[in-house]
MDAnalysis code that builds the backbone (N, CA, C; Angstrom):
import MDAnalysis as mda
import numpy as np

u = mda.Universe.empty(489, n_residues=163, atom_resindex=np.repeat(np.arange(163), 3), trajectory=True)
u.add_TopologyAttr("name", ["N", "CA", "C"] * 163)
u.add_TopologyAttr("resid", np.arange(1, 164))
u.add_TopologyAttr("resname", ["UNK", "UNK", "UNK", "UNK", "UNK", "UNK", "UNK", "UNK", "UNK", "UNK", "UNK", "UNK", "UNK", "UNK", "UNK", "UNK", "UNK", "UNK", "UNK", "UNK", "UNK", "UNK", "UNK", "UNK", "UNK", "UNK", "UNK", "UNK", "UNK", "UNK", "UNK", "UNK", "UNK", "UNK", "UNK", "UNK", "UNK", "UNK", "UNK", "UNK", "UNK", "UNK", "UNK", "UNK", "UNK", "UNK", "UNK", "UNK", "UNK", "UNK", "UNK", "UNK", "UNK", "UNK", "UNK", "UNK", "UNK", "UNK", "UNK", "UNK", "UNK", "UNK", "UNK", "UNK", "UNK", "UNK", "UNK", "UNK", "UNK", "UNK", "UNK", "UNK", "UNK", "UNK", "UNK", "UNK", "UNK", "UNK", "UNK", "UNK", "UNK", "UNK", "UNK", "UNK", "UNK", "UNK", "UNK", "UNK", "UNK", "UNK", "UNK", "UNK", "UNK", "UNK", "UNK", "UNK", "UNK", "UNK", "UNK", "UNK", "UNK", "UNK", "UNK", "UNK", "UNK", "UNK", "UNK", "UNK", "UNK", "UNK", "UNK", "UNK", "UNK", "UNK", "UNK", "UNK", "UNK", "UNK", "UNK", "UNK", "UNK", "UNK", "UNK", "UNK", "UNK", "UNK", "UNK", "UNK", "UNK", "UNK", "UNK", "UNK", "UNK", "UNK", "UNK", "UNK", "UNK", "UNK", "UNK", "UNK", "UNK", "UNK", "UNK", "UNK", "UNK", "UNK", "UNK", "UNK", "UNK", "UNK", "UNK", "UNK", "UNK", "UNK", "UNK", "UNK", "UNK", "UNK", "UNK", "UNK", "UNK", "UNK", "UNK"])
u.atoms.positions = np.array([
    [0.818, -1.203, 0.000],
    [0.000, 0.000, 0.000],
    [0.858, 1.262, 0.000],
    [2.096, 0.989, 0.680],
    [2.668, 2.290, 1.010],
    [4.061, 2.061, -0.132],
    [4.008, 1.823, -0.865],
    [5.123, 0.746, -2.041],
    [5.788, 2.437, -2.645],
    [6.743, 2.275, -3.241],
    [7.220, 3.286, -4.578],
    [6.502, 3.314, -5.293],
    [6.550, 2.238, -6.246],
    [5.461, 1.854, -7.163],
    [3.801, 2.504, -6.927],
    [3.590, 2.040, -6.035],
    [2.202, 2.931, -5.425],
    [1.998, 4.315, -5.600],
    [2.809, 4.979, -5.023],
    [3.819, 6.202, -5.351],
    [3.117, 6.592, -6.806],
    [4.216, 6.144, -7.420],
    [4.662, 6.756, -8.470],
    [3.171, 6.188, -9.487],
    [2.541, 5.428, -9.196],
    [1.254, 5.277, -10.253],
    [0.392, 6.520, -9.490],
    [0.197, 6.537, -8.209],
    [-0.551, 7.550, -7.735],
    [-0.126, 9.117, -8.513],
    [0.962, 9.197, -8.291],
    [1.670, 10.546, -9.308],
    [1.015, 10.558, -10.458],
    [1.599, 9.625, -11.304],
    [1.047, 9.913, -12.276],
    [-0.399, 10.294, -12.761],
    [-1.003, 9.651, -12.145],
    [-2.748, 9.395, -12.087],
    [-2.858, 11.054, -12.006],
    [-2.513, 11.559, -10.662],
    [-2.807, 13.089, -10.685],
    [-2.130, 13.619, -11.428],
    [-1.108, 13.514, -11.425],
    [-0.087, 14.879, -12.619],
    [-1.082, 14.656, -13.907],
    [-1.824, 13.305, -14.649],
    [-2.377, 13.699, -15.528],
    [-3.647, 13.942, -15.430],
    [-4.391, 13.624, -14.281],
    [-5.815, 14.815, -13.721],
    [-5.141, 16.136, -14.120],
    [-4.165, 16.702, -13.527],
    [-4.076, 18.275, -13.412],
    [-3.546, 18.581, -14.622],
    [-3.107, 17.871, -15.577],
    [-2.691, 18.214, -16.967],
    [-3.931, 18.457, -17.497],
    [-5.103, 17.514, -17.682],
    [-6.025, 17.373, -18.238],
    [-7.473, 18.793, -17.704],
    [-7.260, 18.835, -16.336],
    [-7.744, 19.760, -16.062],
    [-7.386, 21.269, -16.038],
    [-5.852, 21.555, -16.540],
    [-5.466, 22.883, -17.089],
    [-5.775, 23.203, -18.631],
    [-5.351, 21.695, -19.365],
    [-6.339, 21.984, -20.710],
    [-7.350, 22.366, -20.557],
    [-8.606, 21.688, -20.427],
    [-9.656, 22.027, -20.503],
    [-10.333, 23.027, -19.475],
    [-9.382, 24.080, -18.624],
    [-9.602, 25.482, -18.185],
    [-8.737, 26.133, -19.436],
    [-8.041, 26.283, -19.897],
    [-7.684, 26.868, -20.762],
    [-8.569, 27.099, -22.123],
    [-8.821, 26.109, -22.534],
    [-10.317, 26.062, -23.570],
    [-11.338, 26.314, -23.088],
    [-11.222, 26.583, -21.701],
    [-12.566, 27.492, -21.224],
    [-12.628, 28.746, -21.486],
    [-11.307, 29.153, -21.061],
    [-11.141, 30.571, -20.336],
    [-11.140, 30.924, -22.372],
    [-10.363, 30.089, -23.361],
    [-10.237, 30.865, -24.831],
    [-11.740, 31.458, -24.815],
    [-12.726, 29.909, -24.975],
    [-14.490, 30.430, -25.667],
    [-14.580, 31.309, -24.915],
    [-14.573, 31.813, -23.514],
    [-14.561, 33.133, -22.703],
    [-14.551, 33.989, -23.348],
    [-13.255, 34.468, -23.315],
    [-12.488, 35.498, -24.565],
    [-13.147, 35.843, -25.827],
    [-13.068, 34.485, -26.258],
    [-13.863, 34.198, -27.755],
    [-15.277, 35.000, -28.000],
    [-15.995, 34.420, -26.945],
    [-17.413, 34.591, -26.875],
    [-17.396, 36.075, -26.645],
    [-16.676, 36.715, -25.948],
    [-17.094, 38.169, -25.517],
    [-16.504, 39.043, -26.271],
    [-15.336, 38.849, -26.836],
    [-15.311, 40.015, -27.531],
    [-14.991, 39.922, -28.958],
    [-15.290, 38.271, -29.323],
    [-15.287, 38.391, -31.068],
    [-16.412, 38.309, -31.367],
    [-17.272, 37.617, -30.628],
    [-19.173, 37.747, -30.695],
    [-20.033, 38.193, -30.715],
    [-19.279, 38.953, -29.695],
    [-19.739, 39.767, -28.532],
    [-21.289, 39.454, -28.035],
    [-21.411, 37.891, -27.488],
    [-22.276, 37.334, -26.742],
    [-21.447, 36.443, -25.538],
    [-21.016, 37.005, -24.635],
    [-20.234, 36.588, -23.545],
    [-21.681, 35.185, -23.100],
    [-20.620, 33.973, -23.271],
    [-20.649, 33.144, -22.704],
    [-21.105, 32.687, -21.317],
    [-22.453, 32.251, -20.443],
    [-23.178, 32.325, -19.585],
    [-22.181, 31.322, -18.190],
    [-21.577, 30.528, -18.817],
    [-20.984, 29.158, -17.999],
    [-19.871, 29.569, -17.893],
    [-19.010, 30.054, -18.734],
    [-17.694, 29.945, -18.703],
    [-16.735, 30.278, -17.380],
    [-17.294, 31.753, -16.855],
    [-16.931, 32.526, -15.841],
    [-16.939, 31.096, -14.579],
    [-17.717, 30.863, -14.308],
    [-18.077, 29.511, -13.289],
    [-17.357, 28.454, -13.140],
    [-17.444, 28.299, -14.761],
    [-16.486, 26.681, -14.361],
    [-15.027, 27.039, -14.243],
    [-14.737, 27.628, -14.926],
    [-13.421, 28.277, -14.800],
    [-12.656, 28.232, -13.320],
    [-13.650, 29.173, -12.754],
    [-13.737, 29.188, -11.066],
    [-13.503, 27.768, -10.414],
    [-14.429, 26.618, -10.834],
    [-14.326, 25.673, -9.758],
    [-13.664, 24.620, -10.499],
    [-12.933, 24.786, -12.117],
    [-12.120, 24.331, -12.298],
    [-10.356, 24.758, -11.672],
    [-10.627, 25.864, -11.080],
    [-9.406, 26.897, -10.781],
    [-9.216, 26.117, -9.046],
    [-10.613, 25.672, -8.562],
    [-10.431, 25.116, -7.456],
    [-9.713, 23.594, -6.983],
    [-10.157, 23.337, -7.851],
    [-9.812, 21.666, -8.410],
    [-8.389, 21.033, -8.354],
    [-8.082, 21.936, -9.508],
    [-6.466, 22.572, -9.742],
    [-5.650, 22.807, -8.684],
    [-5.976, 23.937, -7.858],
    [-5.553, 24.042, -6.721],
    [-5.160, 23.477, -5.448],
    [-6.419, 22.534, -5.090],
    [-6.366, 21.820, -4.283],
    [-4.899, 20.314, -4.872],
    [-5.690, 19.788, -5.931],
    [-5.473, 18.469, -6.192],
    [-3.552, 18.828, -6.733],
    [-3.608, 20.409, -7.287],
    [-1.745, 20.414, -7.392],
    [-1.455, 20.417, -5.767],
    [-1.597, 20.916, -5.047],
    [-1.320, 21.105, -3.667],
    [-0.790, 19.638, -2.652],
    [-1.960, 18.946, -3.655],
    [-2.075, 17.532, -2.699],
    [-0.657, 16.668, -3.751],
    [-0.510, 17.169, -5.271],
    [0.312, 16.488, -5.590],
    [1.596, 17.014, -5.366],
    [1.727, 18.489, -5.391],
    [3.538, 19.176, -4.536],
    [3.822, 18.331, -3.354],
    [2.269, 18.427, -2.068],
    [3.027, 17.585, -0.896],
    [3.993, 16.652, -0.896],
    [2.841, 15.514, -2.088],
    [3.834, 13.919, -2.156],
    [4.427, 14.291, -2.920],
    [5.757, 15.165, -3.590],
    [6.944, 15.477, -4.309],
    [7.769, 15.971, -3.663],
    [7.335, 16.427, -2.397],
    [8.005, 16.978, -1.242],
    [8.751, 18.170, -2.066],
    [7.756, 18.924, -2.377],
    [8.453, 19.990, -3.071],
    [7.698, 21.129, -3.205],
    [7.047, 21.078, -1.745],
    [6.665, 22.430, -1.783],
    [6.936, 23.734, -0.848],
    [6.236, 24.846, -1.041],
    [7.827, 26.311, -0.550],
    [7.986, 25.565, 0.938],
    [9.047, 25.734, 1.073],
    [9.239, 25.152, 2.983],
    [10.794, 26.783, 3.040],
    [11.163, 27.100, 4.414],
    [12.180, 27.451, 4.253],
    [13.007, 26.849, 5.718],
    [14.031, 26.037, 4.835],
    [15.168, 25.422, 5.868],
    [16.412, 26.154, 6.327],
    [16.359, 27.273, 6.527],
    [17.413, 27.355, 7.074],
    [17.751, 27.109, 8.369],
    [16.973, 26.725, 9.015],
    [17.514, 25.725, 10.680],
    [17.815, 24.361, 10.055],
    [16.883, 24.123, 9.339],
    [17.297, 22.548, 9.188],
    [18.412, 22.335, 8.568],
    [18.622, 22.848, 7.677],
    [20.377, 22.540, 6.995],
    [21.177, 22.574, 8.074],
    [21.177, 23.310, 8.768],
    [22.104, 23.290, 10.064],
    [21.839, 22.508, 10.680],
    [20.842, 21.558, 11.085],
    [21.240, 20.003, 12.146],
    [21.875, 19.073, 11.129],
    [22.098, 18.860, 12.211],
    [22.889, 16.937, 12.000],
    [21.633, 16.070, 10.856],
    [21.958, 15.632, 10.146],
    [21.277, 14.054, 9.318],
    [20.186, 13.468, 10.426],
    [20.592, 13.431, 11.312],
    [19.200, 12.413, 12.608],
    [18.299, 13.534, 12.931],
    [19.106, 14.504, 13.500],
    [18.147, 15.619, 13.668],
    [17.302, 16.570, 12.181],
    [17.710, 16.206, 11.177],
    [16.787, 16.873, 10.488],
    [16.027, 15.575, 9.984],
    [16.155, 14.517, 9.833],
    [15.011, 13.435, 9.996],
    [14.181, 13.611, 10.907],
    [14.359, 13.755, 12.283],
    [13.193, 14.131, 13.398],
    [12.382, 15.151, 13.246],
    [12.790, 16.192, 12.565],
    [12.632, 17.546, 12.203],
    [11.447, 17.593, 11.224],
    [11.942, 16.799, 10.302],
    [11.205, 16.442, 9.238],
    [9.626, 15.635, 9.404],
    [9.845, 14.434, 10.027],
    [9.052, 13.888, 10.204],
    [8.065, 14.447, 11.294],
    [8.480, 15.609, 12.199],
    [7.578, 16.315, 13.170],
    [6.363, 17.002, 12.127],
    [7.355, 17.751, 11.198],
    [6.916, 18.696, 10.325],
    [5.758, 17.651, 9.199],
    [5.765, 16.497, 8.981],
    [4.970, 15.805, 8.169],
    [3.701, 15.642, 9.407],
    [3.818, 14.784, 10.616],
    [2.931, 15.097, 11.358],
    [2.100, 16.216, 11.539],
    [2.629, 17.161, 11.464],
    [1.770, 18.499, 11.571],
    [1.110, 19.125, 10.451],
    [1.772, 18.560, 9.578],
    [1.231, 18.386, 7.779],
    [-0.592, 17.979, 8.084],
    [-0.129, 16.337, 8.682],
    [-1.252, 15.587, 8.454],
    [-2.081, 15.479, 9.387],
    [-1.726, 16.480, 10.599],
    [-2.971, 16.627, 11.467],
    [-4.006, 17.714, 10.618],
    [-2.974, 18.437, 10.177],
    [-3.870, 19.684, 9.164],
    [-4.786, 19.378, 8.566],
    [-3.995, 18.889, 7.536],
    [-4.709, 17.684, 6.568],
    [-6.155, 17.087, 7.083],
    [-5.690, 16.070, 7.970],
    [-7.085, 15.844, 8.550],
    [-7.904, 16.770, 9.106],
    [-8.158, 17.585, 10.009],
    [-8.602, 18.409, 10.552],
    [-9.215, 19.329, 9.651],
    [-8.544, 20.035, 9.040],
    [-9.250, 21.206, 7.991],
    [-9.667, 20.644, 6.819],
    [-9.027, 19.714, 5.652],
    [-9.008, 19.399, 4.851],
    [-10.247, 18.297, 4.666],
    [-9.688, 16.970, 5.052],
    [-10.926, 15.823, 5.336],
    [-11.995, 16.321, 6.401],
    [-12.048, 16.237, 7.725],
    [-13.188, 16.470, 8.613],
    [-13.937, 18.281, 8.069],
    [-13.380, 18.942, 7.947],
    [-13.679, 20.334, 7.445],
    [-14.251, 20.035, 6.139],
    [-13.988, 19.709, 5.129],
    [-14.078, 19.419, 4.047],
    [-15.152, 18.653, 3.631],
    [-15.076, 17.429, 4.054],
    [-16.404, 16.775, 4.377],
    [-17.599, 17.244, 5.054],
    [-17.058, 18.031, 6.126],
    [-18.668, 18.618, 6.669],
    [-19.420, 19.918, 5.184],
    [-18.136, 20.448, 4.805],
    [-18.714, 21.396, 3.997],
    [-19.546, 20.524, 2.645],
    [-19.248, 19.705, 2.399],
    [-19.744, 18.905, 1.151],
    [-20.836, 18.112, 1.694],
    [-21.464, 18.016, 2.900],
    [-22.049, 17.678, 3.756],
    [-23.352, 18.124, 3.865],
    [-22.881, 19.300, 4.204],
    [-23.902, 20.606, 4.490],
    [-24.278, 21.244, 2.599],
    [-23.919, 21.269, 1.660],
    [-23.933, 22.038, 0.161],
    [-24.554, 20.506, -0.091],
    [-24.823, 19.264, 0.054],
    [-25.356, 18.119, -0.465],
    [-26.530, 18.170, 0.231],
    [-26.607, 18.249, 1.584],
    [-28.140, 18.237, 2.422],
    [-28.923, 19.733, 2.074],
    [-28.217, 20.721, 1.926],
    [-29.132, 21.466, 1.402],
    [-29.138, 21.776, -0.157],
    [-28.934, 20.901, -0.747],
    [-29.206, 20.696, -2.055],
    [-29.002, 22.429, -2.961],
    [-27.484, 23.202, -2.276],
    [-26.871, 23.633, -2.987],
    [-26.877, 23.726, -4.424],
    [-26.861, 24.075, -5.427],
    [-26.829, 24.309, -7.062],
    [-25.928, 25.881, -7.153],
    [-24.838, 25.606, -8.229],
    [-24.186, 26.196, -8.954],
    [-25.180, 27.478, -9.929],
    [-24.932, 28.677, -9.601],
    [-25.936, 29.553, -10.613],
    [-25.967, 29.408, -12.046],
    [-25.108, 29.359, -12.389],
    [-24.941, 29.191, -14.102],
    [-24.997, 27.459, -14.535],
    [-24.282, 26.721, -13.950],
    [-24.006, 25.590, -14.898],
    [-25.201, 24.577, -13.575],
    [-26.110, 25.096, -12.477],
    [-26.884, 24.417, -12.080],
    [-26.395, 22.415, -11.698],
    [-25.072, 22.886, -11.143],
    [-24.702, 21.157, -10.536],
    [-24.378, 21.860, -9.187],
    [-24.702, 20.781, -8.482],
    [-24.967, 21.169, -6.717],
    [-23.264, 21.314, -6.582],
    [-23.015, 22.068, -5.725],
    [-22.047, 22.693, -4.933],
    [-21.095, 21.429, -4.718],
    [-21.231, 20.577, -3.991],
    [-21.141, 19.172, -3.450],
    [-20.040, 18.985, -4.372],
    [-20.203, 18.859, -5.314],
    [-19.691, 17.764, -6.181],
    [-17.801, 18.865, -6.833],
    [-18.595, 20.326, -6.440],
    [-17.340, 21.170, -6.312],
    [-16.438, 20.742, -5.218],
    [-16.833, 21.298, -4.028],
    [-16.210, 20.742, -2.963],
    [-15.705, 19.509, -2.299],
    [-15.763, 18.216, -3.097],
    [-15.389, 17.359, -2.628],
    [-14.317, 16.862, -3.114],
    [-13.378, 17.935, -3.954],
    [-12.100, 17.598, -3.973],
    [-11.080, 18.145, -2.549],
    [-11.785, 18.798, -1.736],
    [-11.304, 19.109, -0.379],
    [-10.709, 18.189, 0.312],
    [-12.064, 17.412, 0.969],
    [-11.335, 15.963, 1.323],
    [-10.863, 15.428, 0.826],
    [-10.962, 14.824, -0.268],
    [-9.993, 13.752, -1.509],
    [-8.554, 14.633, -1.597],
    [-8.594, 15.600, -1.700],
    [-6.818, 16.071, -1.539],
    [-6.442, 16.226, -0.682],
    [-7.210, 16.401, 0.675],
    [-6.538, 16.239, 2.314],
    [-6.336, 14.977, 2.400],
    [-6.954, 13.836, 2.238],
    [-6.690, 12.115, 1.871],
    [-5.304, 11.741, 1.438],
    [-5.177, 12.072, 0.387],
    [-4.220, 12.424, -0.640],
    [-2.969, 12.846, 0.019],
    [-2.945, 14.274, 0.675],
    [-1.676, 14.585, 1.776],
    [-1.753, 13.642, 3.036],
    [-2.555, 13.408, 3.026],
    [-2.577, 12.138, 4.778],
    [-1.660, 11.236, 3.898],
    [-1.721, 10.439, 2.785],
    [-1.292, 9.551, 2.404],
    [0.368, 9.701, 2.208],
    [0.525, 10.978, 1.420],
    [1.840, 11.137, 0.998],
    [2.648, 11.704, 2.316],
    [1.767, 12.076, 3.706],
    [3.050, 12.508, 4.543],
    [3.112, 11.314, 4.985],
    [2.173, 9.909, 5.261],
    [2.287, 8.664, 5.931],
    [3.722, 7.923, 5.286],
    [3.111, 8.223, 3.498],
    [4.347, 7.814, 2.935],
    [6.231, 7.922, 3.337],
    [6.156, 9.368, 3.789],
    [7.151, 10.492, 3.929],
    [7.582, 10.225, 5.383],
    [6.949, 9.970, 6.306],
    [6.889, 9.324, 7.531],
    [7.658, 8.224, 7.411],
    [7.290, 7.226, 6.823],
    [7.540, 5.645, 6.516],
    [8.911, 5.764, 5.992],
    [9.234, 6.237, 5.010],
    [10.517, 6.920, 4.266],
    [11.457, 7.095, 4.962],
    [11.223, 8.568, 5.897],
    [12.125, 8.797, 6.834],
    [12.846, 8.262, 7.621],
    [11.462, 7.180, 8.849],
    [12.169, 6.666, 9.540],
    [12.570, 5.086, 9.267],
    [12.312, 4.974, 8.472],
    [12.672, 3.261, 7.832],
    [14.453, 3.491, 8.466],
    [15.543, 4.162, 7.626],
    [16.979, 4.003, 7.895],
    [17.134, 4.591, 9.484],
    [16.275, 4.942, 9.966],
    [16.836, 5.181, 11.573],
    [16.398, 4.050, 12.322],
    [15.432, 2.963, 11.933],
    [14.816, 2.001, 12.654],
    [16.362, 0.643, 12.327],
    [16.587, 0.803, 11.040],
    [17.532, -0.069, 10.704],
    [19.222, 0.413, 11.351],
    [19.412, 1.922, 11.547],
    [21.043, 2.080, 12.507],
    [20.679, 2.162, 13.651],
    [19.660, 2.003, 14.505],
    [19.576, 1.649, 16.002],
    [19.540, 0.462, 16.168],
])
């Protein structure tokens, strides 16, 4: 479950969600353009999806920087410990990742998709319930639970093996 391999199919899977979903915001945002000022009948949907394609994006790159471990951090304490101590360091810092994660992301996240599904929420223009926006919240807090567990596992694997 927690494999490289796992990893790296999970990567991919999203890197080409978020490929696929910058195309097709980009061919949104053109007919946008298109529609309004070569038509000049501005386009009723476009503005919208755009938006909760912009959300999507956001979240789900966010959840894929985590597991690349490559997102803004600034180390300058940590370069300065020792190899053990910036493993401890590290792995504190993934914990606190994934309490987040859970807390705001999944439990937060879920209640909000929760509450926009029970009250049967709808989108003004393109008329699809809210819900179905917001529930890339949790699924990319999931997503970082997974990749700091990963990152966790990673870390301390070679300190379990020199003690």
């Amino acid at each position: 479950m927690f494999s490289i391999y796992a990893k790296s199919k999970l990567d991919k899977v999203i890197a080409t969600m978020l490929v696929i979903l910058m195309a097709l915001m980009v061919l949104n945002v053109t007919w946008q353009v298109t529609s309004r000022y070569i038509f000049q009948d501005p386009s009723s949907f476009t503005d919208e999806l755009s938006r909760y394609m912009l959300i999507w994006v956001g979240m789900l790159g966010a959840a894929y920087v985590a597991g690349k471990n490559e997102h803004l951090a600034i180390d300058i304490i940590l370069t300065s410990l020792k190899e053990k101590s910036q493993k401890k360091v590290l792995v504190l810092v993934s914990v606190l990742v994934m309490i987040f994660a859970m807390t705001v992301m999944v439990i937060g996240g879920t209640n909000l998709v929760y509450i926009t599904f029970i009250l049967a929420q709808k989108s003004a223009a393109l008329q699809i319930p809210l819900a179905y926006v917001y529930i890339i919240i949790p699924f990319s807090g999931l997503l970082v639970c997974y990749y700091q567990i990963f990152s966790i596992l990673h870390l301390t694997q070679p300190l379990q093996a020199a003690e």
